[in-house]
N, CA, C and O of each residue as an XYZ file, in Angstrom:
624
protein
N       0.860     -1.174      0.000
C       0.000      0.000      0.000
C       0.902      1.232      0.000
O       1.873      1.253      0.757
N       0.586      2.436     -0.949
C       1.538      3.461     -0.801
C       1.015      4.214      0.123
O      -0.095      4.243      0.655
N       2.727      5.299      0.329
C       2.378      6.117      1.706
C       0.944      7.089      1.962
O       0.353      7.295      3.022
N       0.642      7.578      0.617
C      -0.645      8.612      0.373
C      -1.948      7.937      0.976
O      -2.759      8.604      1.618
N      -2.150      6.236      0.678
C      -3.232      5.400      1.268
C      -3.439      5.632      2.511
O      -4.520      5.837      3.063
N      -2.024      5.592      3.123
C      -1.682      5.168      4.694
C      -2.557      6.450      5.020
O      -3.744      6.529      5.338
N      -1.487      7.535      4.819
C      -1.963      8.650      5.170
C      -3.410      9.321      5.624
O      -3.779      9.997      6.584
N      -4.067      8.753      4.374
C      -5.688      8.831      4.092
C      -5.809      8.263      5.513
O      -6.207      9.065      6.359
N      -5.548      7.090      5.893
C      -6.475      6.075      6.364
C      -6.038      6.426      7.907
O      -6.746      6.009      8.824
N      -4.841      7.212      8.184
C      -4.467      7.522      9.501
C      -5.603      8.670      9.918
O      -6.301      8.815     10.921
N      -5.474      9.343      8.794
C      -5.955     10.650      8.953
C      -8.028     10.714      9.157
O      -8.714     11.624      9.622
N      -8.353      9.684      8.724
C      -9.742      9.367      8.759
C     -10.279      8.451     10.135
O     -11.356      8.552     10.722
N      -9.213      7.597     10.401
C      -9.078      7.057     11.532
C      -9.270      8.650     12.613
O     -10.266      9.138     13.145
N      -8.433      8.900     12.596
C      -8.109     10.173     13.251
C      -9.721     11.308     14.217
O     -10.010     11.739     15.333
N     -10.449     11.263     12.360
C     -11.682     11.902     12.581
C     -12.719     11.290     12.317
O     -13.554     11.946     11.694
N     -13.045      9.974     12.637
C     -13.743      8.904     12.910
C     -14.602      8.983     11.371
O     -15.800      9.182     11.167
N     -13.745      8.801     10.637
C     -14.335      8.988      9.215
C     -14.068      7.096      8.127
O     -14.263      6.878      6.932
N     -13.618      6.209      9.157
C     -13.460      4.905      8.435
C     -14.533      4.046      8.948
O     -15.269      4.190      9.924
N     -14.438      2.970      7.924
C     -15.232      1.899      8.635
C     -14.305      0.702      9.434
O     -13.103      0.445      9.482
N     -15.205      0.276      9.870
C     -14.093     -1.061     10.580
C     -13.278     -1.904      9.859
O     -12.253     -2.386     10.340
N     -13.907     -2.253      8.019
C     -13.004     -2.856      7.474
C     -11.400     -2.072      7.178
O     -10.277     -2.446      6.841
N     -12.006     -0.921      7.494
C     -10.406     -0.063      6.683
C      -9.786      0.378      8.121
O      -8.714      0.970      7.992
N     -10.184      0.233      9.331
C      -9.522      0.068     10.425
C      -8.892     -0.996     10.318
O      -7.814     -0.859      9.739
N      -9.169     -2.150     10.693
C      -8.436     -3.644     10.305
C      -7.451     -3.418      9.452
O      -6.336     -3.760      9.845
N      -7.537     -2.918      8.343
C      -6.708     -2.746      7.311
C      -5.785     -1.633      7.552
O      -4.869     -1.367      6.774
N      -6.085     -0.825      8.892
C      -4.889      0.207      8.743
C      -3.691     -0.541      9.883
O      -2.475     -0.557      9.691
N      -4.338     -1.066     10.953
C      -3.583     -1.665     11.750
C      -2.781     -2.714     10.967
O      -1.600     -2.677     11.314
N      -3.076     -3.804      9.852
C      -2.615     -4.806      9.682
C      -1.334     -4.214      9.041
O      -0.268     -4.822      9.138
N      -1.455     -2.732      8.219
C      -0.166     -2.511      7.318
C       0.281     -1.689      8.074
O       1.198     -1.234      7.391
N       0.309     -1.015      9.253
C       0.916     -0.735     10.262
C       1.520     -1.197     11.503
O       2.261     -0.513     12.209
N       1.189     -2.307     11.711
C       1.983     -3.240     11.810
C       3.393     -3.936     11.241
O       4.166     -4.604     11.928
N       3.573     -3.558      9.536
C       4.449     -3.934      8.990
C       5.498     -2.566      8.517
O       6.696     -2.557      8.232
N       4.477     -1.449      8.575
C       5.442     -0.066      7.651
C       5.295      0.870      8.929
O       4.371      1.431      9.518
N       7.025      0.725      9.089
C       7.749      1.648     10.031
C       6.940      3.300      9.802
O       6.243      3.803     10.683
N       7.170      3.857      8.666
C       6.551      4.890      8.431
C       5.526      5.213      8.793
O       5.530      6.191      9.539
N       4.373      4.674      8.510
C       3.154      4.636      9.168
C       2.610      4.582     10.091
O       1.444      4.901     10.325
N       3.681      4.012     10.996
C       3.536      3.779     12.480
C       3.963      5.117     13.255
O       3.300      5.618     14.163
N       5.395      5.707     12.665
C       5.676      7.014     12.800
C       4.348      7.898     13.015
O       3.858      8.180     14.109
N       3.737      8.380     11.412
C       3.165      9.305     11.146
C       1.873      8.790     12.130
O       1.559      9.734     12.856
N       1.288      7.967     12.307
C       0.288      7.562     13.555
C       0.570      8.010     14.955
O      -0.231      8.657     15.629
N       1.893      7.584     15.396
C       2.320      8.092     16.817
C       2.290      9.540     16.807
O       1.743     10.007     17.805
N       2.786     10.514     15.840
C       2.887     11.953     15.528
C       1.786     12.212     15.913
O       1.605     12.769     16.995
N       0.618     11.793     14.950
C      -0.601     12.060     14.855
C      -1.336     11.651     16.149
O      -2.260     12.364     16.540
N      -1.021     10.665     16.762
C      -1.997     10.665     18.150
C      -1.454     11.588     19.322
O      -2.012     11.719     20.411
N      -0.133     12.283     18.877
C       0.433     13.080     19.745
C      -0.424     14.306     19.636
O      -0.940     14.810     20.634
N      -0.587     14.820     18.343
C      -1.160     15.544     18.375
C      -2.514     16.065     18.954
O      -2.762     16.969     19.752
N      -3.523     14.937     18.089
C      -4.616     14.732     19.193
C      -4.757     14.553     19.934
O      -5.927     14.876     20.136
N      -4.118     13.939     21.267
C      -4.176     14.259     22.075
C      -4.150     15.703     23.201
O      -4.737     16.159     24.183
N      -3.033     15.995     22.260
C      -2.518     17.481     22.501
C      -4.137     18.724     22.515
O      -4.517     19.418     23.458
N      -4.620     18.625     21.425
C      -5.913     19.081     21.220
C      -6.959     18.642     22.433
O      -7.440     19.304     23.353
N      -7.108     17.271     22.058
C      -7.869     16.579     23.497
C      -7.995     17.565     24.418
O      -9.102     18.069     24.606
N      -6.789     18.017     25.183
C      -6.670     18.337     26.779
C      -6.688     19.761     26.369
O      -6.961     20.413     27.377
N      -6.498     20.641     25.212
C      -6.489     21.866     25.634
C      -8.183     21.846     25.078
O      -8.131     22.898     24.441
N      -9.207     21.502     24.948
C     -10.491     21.194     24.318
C     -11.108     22.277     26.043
O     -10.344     22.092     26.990
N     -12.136     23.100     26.298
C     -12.640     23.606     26.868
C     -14.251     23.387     26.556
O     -14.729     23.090     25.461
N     -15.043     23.631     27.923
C     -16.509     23.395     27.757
C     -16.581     24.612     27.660
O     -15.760     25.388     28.150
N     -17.673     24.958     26.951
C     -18.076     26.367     27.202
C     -19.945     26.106     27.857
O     -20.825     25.344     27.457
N     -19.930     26.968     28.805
C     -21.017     26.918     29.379
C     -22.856     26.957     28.493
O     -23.039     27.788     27.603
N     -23.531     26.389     28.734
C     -24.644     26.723     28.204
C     -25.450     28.220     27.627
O     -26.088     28.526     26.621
N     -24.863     29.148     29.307
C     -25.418     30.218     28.839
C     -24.572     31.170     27.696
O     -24.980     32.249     27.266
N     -23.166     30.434     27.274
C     -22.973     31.405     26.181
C     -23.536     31.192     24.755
O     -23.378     31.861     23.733
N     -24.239     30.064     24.990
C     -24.974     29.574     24.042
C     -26.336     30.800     23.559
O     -26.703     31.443     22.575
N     -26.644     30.607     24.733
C     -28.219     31.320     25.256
C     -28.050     32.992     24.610
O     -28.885     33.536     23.887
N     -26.927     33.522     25.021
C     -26.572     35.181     24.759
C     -26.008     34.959     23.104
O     -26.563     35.828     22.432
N     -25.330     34.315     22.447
C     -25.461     34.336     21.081
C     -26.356     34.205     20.262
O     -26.421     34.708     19.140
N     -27.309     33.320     20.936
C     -28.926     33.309     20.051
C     -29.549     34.552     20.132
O     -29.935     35.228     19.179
N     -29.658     34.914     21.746
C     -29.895     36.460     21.736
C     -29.771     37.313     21.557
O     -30.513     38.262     21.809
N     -28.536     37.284     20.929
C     -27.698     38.605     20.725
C     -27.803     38.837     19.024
O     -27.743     39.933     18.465
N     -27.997     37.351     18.281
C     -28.905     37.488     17.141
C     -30.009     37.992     16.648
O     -30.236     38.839     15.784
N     -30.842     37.161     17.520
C     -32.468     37.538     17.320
C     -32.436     39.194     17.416
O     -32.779     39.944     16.502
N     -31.975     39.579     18.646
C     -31.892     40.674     18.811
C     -31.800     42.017     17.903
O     -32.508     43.011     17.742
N     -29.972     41.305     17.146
C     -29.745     42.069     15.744
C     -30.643     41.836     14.344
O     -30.434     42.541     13.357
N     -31.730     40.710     14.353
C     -32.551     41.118     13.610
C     -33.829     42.345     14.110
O     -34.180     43.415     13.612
N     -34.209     41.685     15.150
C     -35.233     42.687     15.656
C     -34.718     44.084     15.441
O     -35.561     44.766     14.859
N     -33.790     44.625     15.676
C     -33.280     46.288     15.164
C     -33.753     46.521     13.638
O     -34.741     47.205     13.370
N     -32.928     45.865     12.632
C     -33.322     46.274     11.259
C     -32.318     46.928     10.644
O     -31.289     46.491     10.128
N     -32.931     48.556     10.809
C     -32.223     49.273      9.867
C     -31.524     50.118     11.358
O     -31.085     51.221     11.035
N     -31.385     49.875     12.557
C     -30.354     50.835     13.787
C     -29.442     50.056     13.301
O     -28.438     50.755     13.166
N     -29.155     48.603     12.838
C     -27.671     47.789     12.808
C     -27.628     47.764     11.399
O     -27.124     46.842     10.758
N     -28.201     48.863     10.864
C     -27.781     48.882      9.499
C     -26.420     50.238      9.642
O     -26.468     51.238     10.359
N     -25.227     49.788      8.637
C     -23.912     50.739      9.419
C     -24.067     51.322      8.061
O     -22.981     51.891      7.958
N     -24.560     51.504      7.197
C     -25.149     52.497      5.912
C     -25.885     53.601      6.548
O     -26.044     54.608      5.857
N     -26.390     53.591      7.814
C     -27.374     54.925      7.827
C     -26.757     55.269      9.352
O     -27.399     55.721     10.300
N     -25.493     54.964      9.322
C     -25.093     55.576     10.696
C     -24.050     56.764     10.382
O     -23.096     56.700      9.607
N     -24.449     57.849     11.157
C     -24.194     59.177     10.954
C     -22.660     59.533     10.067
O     -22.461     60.206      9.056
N     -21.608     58.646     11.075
C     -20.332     59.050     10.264
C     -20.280     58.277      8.889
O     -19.277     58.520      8.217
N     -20.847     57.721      8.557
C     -21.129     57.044      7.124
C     -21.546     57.650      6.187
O     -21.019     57.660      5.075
N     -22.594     58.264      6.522
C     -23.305     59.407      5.756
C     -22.444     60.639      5.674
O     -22.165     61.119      4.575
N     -22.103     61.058      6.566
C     -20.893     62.082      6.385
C     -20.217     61.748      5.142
O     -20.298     62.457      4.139
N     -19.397     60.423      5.221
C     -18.334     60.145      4.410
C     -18.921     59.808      2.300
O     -18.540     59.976      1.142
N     -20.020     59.272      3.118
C     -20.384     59.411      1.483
C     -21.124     60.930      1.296
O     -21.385     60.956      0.093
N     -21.487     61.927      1.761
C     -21.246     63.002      1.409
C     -20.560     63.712      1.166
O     -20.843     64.658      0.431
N     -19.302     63.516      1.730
C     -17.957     63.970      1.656
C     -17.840     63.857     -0.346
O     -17.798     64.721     -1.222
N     -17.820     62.132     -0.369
C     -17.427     61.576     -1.070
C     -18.219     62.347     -2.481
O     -17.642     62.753     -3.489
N     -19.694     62.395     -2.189
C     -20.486     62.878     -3.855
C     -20.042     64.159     -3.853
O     -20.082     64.752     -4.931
N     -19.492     64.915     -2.583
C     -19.102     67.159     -3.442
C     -17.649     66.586     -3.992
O     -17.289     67.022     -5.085
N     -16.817     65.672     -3.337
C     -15.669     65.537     -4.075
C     -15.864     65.195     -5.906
O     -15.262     65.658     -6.874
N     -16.833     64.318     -5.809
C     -17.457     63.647     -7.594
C     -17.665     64.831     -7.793
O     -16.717     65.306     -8.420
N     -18.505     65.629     -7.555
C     -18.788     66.629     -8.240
C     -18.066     67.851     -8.824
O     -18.228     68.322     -9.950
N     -17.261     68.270     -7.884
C     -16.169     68.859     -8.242
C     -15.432     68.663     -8.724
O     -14.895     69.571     -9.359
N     -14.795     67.079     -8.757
C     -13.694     66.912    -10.113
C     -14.506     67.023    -11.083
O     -13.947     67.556    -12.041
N     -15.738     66.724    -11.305
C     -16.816     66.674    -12.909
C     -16.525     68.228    -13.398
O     -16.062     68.561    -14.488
N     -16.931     69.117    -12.273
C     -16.891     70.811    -12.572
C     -15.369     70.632    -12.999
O     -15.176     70.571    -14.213
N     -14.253     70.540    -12.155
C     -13.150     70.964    -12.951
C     -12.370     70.385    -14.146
O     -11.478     70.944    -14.784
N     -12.973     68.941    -14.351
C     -13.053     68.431    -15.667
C     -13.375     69.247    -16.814
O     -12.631     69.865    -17.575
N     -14.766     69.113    -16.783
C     -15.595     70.318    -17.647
C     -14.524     71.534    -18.153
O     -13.928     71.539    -19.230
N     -14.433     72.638    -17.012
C     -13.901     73.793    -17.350
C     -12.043     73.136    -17.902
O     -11.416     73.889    -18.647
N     -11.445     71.943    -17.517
C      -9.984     71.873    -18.215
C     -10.271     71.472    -19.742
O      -9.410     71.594    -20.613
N     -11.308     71.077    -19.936
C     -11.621     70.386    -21.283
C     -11.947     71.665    -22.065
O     -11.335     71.943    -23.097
N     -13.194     72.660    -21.420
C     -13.325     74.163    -22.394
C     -11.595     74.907    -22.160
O     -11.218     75.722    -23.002
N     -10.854     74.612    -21.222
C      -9.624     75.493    -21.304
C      -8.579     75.148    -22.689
O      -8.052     75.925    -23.485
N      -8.529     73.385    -22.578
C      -7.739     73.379    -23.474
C      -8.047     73.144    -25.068
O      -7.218     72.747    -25.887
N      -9.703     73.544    -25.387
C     -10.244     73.465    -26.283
C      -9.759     75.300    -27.017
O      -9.313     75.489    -28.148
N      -9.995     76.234    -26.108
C      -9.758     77.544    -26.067
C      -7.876     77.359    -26.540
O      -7.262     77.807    -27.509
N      -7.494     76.653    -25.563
C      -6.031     77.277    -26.257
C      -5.404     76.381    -27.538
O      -4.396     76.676    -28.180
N      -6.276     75.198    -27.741
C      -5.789     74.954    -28.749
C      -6.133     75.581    -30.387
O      -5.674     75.398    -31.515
N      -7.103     76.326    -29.825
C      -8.205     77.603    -31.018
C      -6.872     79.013    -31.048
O      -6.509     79.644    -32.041
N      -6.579     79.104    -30.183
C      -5.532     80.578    -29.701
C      -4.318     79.701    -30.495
O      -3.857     80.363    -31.425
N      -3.686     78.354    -30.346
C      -2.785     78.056    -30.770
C      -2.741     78.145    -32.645
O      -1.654     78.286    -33.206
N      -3.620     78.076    -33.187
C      -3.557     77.409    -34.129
C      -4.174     79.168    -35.273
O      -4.126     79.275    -36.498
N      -4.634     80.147    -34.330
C      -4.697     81.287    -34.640
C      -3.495     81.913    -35.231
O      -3.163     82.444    -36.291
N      -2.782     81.498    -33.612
C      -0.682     82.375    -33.877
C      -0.257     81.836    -35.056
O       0.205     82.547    -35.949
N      -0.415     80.098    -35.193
C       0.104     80.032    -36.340
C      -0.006     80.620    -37.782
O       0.964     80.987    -38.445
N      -1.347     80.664    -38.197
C      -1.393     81.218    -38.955
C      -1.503     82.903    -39.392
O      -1.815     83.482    -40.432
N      -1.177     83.246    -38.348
C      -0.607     84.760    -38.039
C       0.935     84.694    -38.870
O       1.395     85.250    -39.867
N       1.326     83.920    -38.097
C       2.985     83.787    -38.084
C       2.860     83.230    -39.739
O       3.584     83.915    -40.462
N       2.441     82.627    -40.158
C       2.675     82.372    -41.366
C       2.356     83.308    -42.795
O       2.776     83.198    -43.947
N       1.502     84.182    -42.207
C       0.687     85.472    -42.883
C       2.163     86.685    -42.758
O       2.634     87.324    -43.699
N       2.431     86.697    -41.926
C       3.620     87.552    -41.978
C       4.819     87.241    -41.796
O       5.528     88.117    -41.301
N       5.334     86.153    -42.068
C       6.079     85.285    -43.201
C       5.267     85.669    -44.793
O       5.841     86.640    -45.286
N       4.489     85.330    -45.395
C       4.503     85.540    -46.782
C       4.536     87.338    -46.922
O       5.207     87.846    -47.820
N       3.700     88.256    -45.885
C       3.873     89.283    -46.145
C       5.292     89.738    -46.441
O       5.561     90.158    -47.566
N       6.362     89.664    -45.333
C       7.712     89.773    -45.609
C       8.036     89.746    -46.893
O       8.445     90.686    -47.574
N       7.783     88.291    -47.314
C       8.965     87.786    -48.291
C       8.016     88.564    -49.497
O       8.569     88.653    -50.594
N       6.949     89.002    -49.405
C       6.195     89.364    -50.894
C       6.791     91.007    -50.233
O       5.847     91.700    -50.613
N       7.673     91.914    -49.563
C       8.024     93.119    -50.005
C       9.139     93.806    -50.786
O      10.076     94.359    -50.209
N       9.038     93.767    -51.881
C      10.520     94.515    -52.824
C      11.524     94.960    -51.603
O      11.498     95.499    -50.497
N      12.618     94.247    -52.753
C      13.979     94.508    -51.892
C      14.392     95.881    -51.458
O      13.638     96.741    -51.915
N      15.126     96.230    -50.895
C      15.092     97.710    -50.690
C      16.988     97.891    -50.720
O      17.869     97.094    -50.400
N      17.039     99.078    -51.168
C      18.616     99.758    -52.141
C      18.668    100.887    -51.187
O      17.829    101.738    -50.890
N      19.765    100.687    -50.825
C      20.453    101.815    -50.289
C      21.723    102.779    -50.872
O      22.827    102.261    -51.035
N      21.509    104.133    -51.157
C      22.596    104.636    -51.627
C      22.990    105.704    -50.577
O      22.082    106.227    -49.931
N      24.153    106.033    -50.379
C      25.159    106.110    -49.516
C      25.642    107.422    -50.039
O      26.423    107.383    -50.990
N      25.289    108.572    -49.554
C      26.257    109.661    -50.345
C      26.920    110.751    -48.999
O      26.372    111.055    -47.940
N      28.206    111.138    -49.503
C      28.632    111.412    -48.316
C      28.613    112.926    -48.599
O      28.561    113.327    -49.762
N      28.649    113.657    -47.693
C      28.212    114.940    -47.334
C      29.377    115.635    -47.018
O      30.243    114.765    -46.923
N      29.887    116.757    -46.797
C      30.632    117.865    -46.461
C      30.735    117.749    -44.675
O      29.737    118.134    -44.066
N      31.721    117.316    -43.996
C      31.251    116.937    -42.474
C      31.038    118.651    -42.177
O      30.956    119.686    -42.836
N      31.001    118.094    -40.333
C      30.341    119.580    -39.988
C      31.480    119.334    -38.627
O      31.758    118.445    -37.823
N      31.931    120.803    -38.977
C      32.649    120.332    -37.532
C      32.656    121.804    -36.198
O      32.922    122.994    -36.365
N      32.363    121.266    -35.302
C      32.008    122.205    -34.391
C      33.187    122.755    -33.844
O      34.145    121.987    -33.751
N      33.389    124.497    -33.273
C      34.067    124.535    -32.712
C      33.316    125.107    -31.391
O      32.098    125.083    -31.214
N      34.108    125.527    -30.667
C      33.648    126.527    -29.368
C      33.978    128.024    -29.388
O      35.099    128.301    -29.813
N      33.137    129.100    -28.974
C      33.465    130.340    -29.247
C      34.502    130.846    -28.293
O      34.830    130.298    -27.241
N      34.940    131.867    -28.748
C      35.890    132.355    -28.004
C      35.125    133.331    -26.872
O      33.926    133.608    -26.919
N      35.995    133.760    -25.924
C      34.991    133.974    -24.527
C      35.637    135.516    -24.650
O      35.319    136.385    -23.838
């Protein structure tokens, strides 16, 4: 039998999940496979271990959890945490924040609609006077020199 069988069959043993034929059958090959016998001793160590730290809990905490149910239905909408005050705050908070990014959405979308209208204006400014330029006759300069002038100071 391989180890994965064993395993199964320790482990069901364990949580009272076999029948008697596959009890018989776990003892008989545990009896023969060292391993198995291991992982069994481990395993009853354990449970046991569980066993003793296992606690009763009294009846009446039974009694106050049913009650403490019923209870939270009988309220309704007080143990509803949607209509409790700081909640409502926060999703109010929350819809002027929506709203205000929507408003300043809006106005960045007319802003950069505006400057891309202003952009595309300059250009063709700039290109209008570019052709004006180049469509003005060259211009000639003549150079004639004159008789200088030269100052003196009067005599005193």
């Amino acid at each position: 039998m391989n180890e994965e069988r064993i395993k199964e069959l320790i482990n069901g043993y364990f949580d009272n999940e076999i029948s008697c034929e596959e009890e018989t059958l776990l003892f008989s090959v545990l009896a023969e496979n060292e391993n198995g016998r291991e992982i069994f001793k481990s395993l009853a160590a354990v449970n046991e271990a569980i066993g003793q730290t296992r606690e009763e809990f009294p009846n009446e905490l039974d009694e106050k959890i049913i009650s403490s149910l019923s209870r939270g239905k009988k309220r309704g909408a007080k143990g509803n945490s949607f209509l409790n005050p700081p909640a409502l705050f926060a999703y109010a908070v929350a819809a002027v924040l929506i709203i205000f990014f929507l408003m300043f959405k809006t106005d960045l979308d007319k802003y950069k609609k505006e400057l891309q209208t202003q952009a595309s204006i300059v250009k063709r400014q700039t290109k209008m006077i570019e052709l004006l330029y180049n469509a003005l006759p060259t211009a000639t300069v003549k150079a004639e020199r004159k008789p200088s002038i030269v100052v003196t100071p009067e005599a005193l």
